[in-house]
N, C-alpha and C positions, 0 to 999 in steps of 0.2 A: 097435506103434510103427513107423512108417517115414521116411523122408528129409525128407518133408513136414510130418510134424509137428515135425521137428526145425530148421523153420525152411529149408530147401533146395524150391525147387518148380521139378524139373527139365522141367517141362509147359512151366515159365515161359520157362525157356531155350530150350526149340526155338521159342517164340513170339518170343522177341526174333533171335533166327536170321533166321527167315522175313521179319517185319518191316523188317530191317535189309538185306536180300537188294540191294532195289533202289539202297541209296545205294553199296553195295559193287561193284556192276557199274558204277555210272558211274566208275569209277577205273581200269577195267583198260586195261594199257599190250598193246599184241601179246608181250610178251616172255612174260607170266605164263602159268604152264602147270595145268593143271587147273581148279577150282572151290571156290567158297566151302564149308565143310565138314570136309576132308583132316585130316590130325594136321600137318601141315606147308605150307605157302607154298611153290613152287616157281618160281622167275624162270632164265626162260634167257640166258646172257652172249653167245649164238653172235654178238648184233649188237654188241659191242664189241671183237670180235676184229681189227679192222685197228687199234684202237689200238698203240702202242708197247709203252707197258708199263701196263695195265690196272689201274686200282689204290681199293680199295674204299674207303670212307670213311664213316663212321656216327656216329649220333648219339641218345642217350634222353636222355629226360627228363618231366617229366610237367607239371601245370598249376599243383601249390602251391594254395596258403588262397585265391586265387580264385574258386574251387569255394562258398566259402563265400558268395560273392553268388551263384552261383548258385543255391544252395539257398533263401537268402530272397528273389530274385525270381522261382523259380521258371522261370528262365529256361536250358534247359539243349542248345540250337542252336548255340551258338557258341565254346563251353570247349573242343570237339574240333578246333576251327580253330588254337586257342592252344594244345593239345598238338603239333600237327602242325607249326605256324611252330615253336615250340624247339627242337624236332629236325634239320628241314631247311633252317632258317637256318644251324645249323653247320656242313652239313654244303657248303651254298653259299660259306660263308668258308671255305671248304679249295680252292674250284673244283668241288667236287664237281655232280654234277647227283646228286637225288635220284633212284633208281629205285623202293624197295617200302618200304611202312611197316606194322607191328604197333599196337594198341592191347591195353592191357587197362585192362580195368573191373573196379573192386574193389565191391561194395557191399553193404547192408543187407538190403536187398530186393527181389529183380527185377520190376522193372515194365517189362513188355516195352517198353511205347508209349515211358517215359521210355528206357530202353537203345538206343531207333531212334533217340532225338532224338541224344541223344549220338551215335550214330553217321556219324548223318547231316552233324554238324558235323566230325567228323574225315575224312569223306569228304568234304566241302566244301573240306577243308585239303588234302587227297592232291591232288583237281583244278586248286587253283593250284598248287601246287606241281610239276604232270604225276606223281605219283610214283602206284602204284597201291596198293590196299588188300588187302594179300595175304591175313589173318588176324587170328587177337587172341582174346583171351581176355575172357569173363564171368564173377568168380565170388561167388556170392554165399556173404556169411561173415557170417552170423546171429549177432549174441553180439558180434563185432570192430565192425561197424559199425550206427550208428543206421539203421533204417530205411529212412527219407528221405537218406541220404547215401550217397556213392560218391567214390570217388579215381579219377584217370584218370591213366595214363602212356601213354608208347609208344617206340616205336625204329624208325630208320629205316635205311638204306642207300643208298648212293651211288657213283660211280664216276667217276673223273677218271683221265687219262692223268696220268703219273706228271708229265713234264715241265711238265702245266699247274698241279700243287698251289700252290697259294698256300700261302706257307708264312712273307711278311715280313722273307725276308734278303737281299732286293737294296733293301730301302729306303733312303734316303738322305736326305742332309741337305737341304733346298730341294722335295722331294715335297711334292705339293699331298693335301690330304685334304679329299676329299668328302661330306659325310653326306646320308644319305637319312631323310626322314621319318618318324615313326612315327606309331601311329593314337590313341595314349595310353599308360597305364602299361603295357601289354602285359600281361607274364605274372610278373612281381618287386615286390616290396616287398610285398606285399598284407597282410601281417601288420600292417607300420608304417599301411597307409589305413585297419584295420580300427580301427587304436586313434584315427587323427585323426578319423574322419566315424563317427556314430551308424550301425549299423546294424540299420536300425529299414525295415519299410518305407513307411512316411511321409518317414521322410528320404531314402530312396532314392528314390523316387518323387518327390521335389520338383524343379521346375525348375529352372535357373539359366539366366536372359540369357547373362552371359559364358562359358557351356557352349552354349548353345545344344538343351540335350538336358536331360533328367532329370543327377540325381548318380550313378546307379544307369546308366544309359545309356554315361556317359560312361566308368563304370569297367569296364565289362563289356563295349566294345566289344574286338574281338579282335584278337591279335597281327598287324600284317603280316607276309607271307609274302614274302621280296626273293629265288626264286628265278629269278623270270622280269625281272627288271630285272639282277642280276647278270650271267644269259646275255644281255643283251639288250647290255651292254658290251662281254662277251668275243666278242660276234659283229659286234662296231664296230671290232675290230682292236684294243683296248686290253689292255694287260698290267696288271691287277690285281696291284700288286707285297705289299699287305698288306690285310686284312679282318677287320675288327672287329661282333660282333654285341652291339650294347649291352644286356646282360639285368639278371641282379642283380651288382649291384658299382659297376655304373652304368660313368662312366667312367675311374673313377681306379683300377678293377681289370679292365677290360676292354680297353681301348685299348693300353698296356702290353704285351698279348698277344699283338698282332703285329706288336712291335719286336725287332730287334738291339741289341744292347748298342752303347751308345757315342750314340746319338737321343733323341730325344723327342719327344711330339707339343704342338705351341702350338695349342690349341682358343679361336676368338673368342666368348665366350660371345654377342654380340650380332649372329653372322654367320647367324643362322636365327631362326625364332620359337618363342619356348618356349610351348609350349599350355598354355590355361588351367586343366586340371585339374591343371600341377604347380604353377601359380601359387597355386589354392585350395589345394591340397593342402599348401603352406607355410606360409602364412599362417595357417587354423586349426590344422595342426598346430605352427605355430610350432619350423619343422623348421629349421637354420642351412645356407646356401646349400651348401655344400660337402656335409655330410650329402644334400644330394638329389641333388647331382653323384655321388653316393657311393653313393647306392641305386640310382637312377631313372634310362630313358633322356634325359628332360627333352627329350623331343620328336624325337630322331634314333636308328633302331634300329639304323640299321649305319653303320660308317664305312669310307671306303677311303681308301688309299693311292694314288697315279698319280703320273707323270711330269708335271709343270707342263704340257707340250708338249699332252699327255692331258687336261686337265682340261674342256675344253669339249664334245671328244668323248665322255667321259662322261657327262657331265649331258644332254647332248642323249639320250646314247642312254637312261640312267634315266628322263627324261619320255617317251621315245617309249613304256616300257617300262607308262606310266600313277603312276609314282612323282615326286615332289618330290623334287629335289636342291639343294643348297647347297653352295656350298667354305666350307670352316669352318675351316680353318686350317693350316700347315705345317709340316712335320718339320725339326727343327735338331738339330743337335749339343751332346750332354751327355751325363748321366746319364739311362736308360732310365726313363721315367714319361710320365706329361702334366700341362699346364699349361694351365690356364682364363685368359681375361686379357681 
């Protein structure tokens, strides 16, 4: 008896290693110190030393029942892009800039080619994002998981000057709030789609007009990544006074998160366009409008806070940054929530 027959084929691992080699070099930042391989990830701080006060900020998370259209289209490029946005979306709503990210891979079965793919898409996400790919783990756990199946998380790191954290306690009453686009249901709810839409891959694979894509296209396309549109503001001279990254909760548990007591946010529901997969995704699931306000980004992954004064200057600089912007609504005085209207 040995490790191989017990379901581990460590042959396998150094093959997805070697495989994965080349999307993990296109990520490196000059700060990272050694090579893919090490027991450890090493990133030097020496270029944030004229900072004030240097200050780390991080963020895990992983991809959720997602994974599971992965599995039935077979399609596994772009779930590492959606681990990497969850990470260092948050860690952009602190101000942070992301610098190094980890993944691990949980799975069934090592199949090198499939473990590139994968990685390939989380190196896809480290590159918008600038942050580099320092390491990460593969383990395969024969018996825990089926086969054909894998879980993917990760964790990132970031570094903001103390003085720049966003942190939503100079908001105020009359702040304009901006939302930025998203690409569809991102990387939340996926539990609640699984129950509304068949899937099957016939239905995934069917078109829709008002999709413009397969249903299977539409739910699979990946997280956006808003780290380079939020520097592209704080490099416009704009004070990001609060920052909201719409995930699960949707908005009536996220928004919330970066108020002061004593405000609230007034969201127009009709001041952006809600895309059409949460319109289907309503409808056959016969979901009631507030529950998907309540899941779902419904079309905006981050919101921000600005100065009225600010608000043009923003949205100019989010499109310059290749992102859609909208002002969606303003901050008043009350009790700490939001308010769709």
């Amino acid at each position: 008896m040995d490790y191989k027959h017990a379901g581990v084929d460590i042959e396998a691992g150094y093959r997805s290693v070697e495989l994965m080699k080349e999307h993990v070099k296109a990520t490196m930042r000059p700060e990272v110190l050694g090579g893919l391989g090490g027991f450890s990830g090493a990133f030097s701080m020496s270029a944030f030393k004229n900072m004030e006060k240097p200050t780390l900020v991080s963020g895990t998370d992983g991809v959720g029942t997602k994974l599971k259209l992965a599995f039935l289209l077979d399609r596994h490029d772009t779930v590492g892009i959606d681990c990497v946005a969850m990470c260092v979306n948050d860690i952009a709503c602190a101000g942070g800039e992301p610098l190094f990210f980890l993944d691990y891979i949980a799975c069934g079965k090592n199949y090198p080619e499939k473990i590139a793919t994968i990685v390939s898409g989380v190196a896809e996400g480290c590159k918008q994002a600038g942050a580099a790919l320092i390491g990460g783990e593969t383990a395969e756990m024969p018996g825990f998981y089926p086969e054909d199946e894998y879980d993917l998380a990760g964790f990132a790191v970031g570094i903001v000057d103390e003085k720049d954290l966003i942190t939503g306690a100079d908001i105020k009453e009359g702040d304009t709030l901006i939302g930025i686009a998203s690409s569809g249901v991102h990387s939340n709810g996926f539990s609640l789609v699984r129950k509304v839409f068949r899937m099957s891959e016939g239905a995934l694979n069917t078109y829709y007009d008002n999709l413009g894509c397969t249903l299977g296209e539409a739910l699979i396309r990946p997280t956006k990544i808003y780290v380079k549109a939020l520097r592209a503001v704080k490099e416009a001279g704009v004070t990001i006074k609060g920052c909201s990254h719409i995930t699960g909760g949707g908005f009536y548990e996220n928004i919330p998160r970066m108020l002061p007591d004593g405000v609230r946010a007034v969201v127009k529901k009709d001041s952006y366009p809600v895309l059409p997969i949460f319109r289907m995704l309503q409808t056959e699931g016969n979901i009631a409008e507030d529950m998907m306000y309540n899941t779902y980004n419904m079309g905006l992954g981050m919101v921000l806070a600005v100065d009225p004064a600010d608000a043009g200057k923003t949205m100019e600089a989010i499109r310059a940054a290749g992102e859609d912007p909208y002002e969606v609504g303003t901050v008043e005085k009350g009790e700490k929530g939001v308010v769709l209207c």
